[in-house]
VEXDREN-2710 file (C-alpha; in Angstrom, 1 decimal):
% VEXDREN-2710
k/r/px/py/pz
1/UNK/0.0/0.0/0.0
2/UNK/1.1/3.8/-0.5
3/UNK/3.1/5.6/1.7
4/UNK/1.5/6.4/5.0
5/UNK/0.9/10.1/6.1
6/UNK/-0.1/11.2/9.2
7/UNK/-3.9/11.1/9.3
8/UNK/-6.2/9.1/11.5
9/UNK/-9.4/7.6/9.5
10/UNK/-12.4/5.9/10.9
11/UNK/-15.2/3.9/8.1
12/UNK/-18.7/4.3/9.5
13/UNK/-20.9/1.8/7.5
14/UNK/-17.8/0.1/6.7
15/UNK/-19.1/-3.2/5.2
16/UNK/-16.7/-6.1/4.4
17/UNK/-13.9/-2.8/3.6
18/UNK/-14.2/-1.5/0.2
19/UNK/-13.5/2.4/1.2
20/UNK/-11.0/1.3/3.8
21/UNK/-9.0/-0.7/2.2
22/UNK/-8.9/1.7/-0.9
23/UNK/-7.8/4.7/2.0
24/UNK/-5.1/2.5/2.9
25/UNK/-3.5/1.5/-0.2
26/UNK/-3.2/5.4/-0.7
27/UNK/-1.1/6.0/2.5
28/UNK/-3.7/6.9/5.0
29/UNK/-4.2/4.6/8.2
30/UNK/-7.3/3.6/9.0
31/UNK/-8.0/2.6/12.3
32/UNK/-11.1/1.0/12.1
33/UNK/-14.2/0.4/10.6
34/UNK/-18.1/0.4/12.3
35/UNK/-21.1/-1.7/10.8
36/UNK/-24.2/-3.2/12.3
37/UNK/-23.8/-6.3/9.9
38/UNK/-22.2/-8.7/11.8
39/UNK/-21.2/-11.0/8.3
40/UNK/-19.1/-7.9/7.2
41/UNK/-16.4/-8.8/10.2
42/UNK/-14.1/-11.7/8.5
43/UNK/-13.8/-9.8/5.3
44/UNK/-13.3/-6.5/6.8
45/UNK/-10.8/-7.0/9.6
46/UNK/-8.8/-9.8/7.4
47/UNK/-7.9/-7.3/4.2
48/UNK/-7.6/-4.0/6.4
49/UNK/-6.1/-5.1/8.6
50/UNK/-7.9/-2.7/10.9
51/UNK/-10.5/-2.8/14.6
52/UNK/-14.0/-3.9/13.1
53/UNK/-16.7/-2.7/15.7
54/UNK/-19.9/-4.5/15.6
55/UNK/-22.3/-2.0/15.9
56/UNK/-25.0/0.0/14.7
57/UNK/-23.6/4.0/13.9
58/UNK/-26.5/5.9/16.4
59/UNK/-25.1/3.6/19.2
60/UNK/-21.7/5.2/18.1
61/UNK/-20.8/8.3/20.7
62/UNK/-18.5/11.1/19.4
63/UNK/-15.7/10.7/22.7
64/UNK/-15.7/6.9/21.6
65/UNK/-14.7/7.8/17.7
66/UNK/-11.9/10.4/19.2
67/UNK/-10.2/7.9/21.9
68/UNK/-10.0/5.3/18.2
69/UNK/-8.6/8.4/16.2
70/UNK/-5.6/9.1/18.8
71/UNK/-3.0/12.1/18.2
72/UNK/-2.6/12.2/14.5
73/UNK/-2.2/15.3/12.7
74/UNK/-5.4/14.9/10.9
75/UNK/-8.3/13.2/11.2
76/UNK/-10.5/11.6/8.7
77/UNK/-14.4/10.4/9.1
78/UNK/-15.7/8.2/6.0
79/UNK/-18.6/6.7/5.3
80/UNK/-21.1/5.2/3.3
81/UNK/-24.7/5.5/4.3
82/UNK/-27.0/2.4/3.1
83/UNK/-28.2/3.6/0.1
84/UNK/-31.7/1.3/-0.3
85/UNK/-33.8/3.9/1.5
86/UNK/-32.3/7.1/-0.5
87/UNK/-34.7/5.7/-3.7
88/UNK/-37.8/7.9/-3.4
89/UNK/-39.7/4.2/-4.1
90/UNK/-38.1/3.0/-1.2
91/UNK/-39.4/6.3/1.0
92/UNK/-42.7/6.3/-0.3
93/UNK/-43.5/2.9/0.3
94/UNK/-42.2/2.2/3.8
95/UNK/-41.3/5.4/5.2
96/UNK/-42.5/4.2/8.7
97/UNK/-40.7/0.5/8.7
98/UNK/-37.5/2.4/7.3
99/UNK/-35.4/4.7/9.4
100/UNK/-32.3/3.9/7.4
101/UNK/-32.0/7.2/6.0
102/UNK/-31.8/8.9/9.3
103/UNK/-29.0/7.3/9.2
104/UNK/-27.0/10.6/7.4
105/UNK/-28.0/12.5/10.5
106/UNK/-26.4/10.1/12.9
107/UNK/-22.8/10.8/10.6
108/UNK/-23.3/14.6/11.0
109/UNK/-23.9/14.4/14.7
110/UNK/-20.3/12.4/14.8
111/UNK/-19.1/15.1/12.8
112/UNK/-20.5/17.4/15.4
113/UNK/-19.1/15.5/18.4
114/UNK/-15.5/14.3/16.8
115/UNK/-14.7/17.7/14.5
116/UNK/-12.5/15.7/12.6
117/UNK/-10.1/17.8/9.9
118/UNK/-11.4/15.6/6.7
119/UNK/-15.1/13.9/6.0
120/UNK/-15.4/11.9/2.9
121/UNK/-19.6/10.3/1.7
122/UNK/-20.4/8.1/-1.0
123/UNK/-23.4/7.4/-1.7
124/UNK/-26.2/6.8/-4.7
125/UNK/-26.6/9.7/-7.0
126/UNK/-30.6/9.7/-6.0
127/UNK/-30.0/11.6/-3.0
128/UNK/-29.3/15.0/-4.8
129/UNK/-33.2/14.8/-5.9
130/UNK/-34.4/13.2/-2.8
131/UNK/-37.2/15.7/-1.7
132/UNK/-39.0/13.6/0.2
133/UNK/-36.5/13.7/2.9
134/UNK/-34.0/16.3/1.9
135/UNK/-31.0/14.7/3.7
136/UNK/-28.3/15.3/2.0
137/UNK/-29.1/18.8/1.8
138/UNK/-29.0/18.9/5.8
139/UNK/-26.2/17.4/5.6
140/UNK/-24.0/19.7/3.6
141/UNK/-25.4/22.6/5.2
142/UNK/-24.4/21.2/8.8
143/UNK/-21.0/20.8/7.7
144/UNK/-20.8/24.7/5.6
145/UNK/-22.6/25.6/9.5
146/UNK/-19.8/24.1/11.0
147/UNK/-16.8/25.7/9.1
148/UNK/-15.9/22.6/6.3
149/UNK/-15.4/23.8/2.8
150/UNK/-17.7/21.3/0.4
151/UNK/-17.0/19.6/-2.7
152/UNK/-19.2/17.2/-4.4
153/UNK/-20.2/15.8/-7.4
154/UNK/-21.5/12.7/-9.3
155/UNK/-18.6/10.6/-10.6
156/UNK/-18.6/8.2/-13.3
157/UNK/-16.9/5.2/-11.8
158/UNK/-14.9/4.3/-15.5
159/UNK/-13.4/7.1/-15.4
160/UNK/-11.0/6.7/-12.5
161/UNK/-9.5/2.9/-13.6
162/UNK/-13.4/1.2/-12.1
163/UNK/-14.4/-1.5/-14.9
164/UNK/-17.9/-0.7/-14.4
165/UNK/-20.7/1.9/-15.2
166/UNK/-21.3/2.8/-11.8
167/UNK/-22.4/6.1/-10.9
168/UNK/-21.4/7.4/-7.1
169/UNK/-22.3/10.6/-5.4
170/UNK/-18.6/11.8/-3.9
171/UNK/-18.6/14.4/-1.4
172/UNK/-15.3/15.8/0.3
173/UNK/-14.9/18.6/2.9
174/UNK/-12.2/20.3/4.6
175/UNK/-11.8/22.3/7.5
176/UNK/-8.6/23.9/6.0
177/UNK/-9.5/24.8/2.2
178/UNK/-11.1/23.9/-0.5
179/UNK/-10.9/20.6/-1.5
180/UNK/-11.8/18.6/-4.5
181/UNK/-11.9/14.9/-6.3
182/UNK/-8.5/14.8/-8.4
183/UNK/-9.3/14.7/-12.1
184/UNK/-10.6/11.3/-13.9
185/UNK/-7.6/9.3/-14.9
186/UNK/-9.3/7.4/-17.8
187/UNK/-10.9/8.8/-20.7
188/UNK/-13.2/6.3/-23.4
189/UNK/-10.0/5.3/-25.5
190/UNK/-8.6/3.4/-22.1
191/UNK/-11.6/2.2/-19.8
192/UNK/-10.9/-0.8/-18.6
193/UNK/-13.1/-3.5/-19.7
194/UNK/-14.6/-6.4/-19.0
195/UNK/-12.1/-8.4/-20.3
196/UNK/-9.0/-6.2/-18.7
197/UNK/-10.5/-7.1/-15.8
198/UNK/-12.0/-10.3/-15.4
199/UNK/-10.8/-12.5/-19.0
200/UNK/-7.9/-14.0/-17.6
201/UNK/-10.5/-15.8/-14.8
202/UNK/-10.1/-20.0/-14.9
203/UNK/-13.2/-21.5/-16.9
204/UNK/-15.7/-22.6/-14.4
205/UNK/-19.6/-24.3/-15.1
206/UNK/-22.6/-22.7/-13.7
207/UNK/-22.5/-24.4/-9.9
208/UNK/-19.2/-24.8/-9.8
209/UNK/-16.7/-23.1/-8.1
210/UNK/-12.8/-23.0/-8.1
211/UNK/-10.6/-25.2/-6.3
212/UNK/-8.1/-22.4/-6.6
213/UNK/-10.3/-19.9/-5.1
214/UNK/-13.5/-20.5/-3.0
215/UNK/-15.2/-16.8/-4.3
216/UNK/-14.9/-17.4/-8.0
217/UNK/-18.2/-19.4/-7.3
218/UNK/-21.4/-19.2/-10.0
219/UNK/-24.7/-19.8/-8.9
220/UNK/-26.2/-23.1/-10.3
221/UNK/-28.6/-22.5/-13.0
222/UNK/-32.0/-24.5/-13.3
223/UNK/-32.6/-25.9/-17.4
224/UNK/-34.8/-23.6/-18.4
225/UNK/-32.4/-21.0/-17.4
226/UNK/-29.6/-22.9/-18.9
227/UNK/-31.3/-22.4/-22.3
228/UNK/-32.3/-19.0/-21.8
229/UNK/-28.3/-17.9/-21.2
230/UNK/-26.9/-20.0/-24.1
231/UNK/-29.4/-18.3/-26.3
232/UNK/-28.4/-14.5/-24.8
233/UNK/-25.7/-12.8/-26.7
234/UNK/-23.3/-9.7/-25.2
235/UNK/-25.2/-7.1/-25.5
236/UNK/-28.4/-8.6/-26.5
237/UNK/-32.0/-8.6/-25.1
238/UNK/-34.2/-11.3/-24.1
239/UNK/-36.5/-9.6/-26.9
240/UNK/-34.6/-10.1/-29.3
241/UNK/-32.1/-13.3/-28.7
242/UNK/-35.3/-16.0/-26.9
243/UNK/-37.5/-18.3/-28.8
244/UNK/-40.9/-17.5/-27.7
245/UNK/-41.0/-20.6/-25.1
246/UNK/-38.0/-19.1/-22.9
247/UNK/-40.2/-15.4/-22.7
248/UNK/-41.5/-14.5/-19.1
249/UNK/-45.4/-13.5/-19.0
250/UNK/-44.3/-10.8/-16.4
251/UNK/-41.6/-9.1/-19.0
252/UNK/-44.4/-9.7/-21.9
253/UNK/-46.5/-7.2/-20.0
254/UNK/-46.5/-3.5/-20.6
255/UNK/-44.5/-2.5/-17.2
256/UNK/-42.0/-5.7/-17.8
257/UNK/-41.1/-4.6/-21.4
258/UNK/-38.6/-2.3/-19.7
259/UNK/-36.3/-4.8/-17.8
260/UNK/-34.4/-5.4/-21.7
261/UNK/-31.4/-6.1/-19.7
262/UNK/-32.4/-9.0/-17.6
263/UNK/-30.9/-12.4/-18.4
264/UNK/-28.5/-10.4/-20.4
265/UNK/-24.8/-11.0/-21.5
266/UNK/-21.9/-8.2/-20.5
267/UNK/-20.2/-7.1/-23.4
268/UNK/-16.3/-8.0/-23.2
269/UNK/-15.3/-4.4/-24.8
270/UNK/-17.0/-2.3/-22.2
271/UNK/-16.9/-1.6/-18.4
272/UNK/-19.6/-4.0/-16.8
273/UNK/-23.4/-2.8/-15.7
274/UNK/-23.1/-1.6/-11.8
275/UNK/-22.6/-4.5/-9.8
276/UNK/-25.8/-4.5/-7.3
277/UNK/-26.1/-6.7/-4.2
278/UNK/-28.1/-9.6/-6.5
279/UNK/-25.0/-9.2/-8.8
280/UNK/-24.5/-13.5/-9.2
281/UNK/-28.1/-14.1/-10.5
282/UNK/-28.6/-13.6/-14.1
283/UNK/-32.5/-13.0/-13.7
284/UNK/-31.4/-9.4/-11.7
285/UNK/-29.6/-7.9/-14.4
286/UNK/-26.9/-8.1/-17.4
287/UNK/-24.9/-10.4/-15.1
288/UNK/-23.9/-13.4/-17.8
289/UNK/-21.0/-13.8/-18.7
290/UNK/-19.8/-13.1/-22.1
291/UNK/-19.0/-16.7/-23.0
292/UNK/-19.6/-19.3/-20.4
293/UNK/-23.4/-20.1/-20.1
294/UNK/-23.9/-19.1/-16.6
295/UNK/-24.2/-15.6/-14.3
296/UNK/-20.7/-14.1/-13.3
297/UNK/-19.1/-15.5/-10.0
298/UNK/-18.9/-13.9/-7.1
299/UNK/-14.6/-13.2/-7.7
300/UNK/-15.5/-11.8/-11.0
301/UNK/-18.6/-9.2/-9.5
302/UNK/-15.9/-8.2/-6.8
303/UNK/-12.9/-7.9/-9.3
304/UNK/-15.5/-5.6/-11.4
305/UNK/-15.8/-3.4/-8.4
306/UNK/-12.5/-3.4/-8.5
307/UNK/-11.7/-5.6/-5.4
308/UNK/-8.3/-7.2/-5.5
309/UNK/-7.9/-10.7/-6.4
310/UNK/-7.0/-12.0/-3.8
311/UNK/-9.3/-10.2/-1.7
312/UNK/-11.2/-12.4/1.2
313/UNK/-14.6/-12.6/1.9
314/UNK/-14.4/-16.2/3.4
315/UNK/-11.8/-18.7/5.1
316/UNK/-12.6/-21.1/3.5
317/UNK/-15.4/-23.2/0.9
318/UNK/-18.4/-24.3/4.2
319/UNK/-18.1/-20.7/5.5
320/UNK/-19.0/-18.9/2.6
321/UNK/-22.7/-17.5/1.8
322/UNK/-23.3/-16.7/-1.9
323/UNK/-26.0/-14.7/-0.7
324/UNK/-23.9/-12.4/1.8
325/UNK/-20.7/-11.9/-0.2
326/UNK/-22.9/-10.7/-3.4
327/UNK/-24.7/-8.4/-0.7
328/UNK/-21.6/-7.3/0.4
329/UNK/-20.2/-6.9/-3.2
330/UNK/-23.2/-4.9/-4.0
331/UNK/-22.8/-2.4/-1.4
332/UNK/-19.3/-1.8/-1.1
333/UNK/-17.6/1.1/-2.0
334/UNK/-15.0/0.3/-4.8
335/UNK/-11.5/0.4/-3.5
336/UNK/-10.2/1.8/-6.3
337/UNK/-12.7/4.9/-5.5
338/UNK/-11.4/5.1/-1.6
339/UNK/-7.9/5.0/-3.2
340/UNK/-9.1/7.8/-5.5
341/UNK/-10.3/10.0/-2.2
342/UNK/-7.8/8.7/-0.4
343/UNK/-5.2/10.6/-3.2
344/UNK/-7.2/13.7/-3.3
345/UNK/-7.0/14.2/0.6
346/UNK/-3.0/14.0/0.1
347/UNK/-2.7/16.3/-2.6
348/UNK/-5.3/18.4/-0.4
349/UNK/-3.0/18.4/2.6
350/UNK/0.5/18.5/0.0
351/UNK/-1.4/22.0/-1.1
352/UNK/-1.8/23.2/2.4
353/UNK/1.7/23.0/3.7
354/UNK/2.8/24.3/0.1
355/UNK/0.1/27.1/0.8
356/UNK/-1.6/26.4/-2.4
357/UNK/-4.9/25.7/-0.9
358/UNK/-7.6/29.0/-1.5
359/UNK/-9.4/29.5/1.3
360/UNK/-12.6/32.1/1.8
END
């Protein structure tokens, strides 16, 4: 991993480690990550190397998140809200089952209580329109309220080095200057693609997983599913590619017609759809593979989000949940995108002692 500066970090809503571990690899030492999920610990505490606390973030007091943060000369607080209740669908449907989203004010309270020097978000590009429950406004004007200089923007995951079409909302502040996301480091002519990423992967059958690696795993298909993905082509629609026989009733009907990408094949010349947390099923998205007639494994969903290789979600074979490590997959930050911050918060802090950073 990078060189290591002198800044403390703390991950609320760290999952199995995505923004962590990407932090780390660009020099800054995270100390530990917090998450109610209890599944996210082996993953988590065996790649970053870092405490994982087992608890939910309003549980979390400011004086606790200081003692963790020790005497560094700055101080970082990340985190990824869960991003299922920021869909208005989500709030309009269960907004009394679902306090999820108050989750947002329970990070700008910790901002409140621990005042650290840096705070880094990530989170679905939705929440810029949510005006049912305007939280990410709240949120930006707490931090402007409490002195933090704000940057944020929606970035287009390809073009930072991300083999996938994943759009993030990004959102930096500073208590020192203005602060901002580097520039992309990829333009069209060099995204990395599918096959950059995930071509060089050992042959498996749908079912099957590697002896070589327990997470390049594919979920079994059943034969009528078989058929359908050897008659999908990259790119292609179940419209288009099926023999009548193979067509859902549901996707025949006028609200179904939409879901084109469903049962569909990636294409090996582009970045992949956004990995989600149903990302090994081939009936939740374009998650075929491009040649093999089954849904892409679980190593190849977390390679796309740019997760290492030899990242691991699971000691060994018996331990590991297809279910949970997709979940996980799904909702992780991509490390290449907490490198990405984790670079911009350097430069930030090069700029400062350089006195290059403009401040009001």
């Amino acid at each position: 991993m990078g060189n290591t500066i002198n800044i403390s970090a703390i991950d609320l809503f760290c999952g199995v480690g995505g923004l962590s571990y990407g932090l780390k690899k660009s020099g800054i030492q995270v100390q530990a990550g917090i998450d109610i999920d209890k599944t996210c610990e082996f993953a988590y505490s065996t790649n970053c190397k870092a405490d994982f606390i087992h608890e939910s973030v309003d549980k979390i007091k400011g004086e606790t998140l200081n003692e963790i943060f020790g005497n560094k000369s700055f101080k970082l607080l990340a985190g990824c809200a869960p991003c299922q209740p920021f869909s208005s669908y989500t709030y309009k449907s269960d907004k009394k089952k679902d306090n999820r989203w108050q989750l947002l004010y329970e990070f700008s309270r910790l901002i409140k209580e621990t005042k650290p020097d840096f705070v880094t978000m990530e989170n679905v590009p939705t929440l810029l329109n949510f005006k049912a429950a305007p939280v990410f406004n709240d949120f930006v004007k707490e931090l402007q309220k409490n002195a933090y200089y704000v940057w944020y923007e929606v970035v287009f995951a390809p073009d930072y080095g991300i083999p996938q079409k994943r759009r993030r909302l990004v959102l930096l502040a500073s208590k020192h200057g203005e602060i901002s996301l580097i520039p992309p480091t990829h333009t069209k002519e060099n995204y990395i693609t599918v096959k950059d990423a995930i071509g060089h992967l050992e042959k498996i059958e749908h079912g099957e997983y590697s002896l070589n690696d327990v997470t390049h795993k594919a979920s079994k298909l059943s034969a009528l599913n078989l058929r359908r993905i050897k008659q999908s082509k990259p790119g292609g629609t179940w419209k288009t590619d099926w023999d009548e026989d193979l067509k859902l009733a549901c996707h025949m009907s006028e609200t179904g017609k939409g879901y084109g990408s469903v049962y569909g094949r990636m294409k090996w010349n582009e970045p992949s759809p956004t990995m989600t947390t149903f990302c090994n099923g081939i009936g939740n998205g374009r998650f075929g593979h491009p040649e093999q007639d089954r849904a892409i494994s679980l190593r190849e969903a977390a390679i796309l989000q740019s997760f290492p290789s030899n990242y691991q979600f699971a000691p060994n074979a018996n331990s590991l949940v297809a279910r949970h490590v997709a979940k996980h997959i799904g909702n992780a930050v991509p490390p290449r995108l907490g490198e990405i911050i984790g670079i911009s918060i350097k430069n930030h802090i090069d700029n400062l002692k350089n006195g290059k950073t403009k401040k009001k």
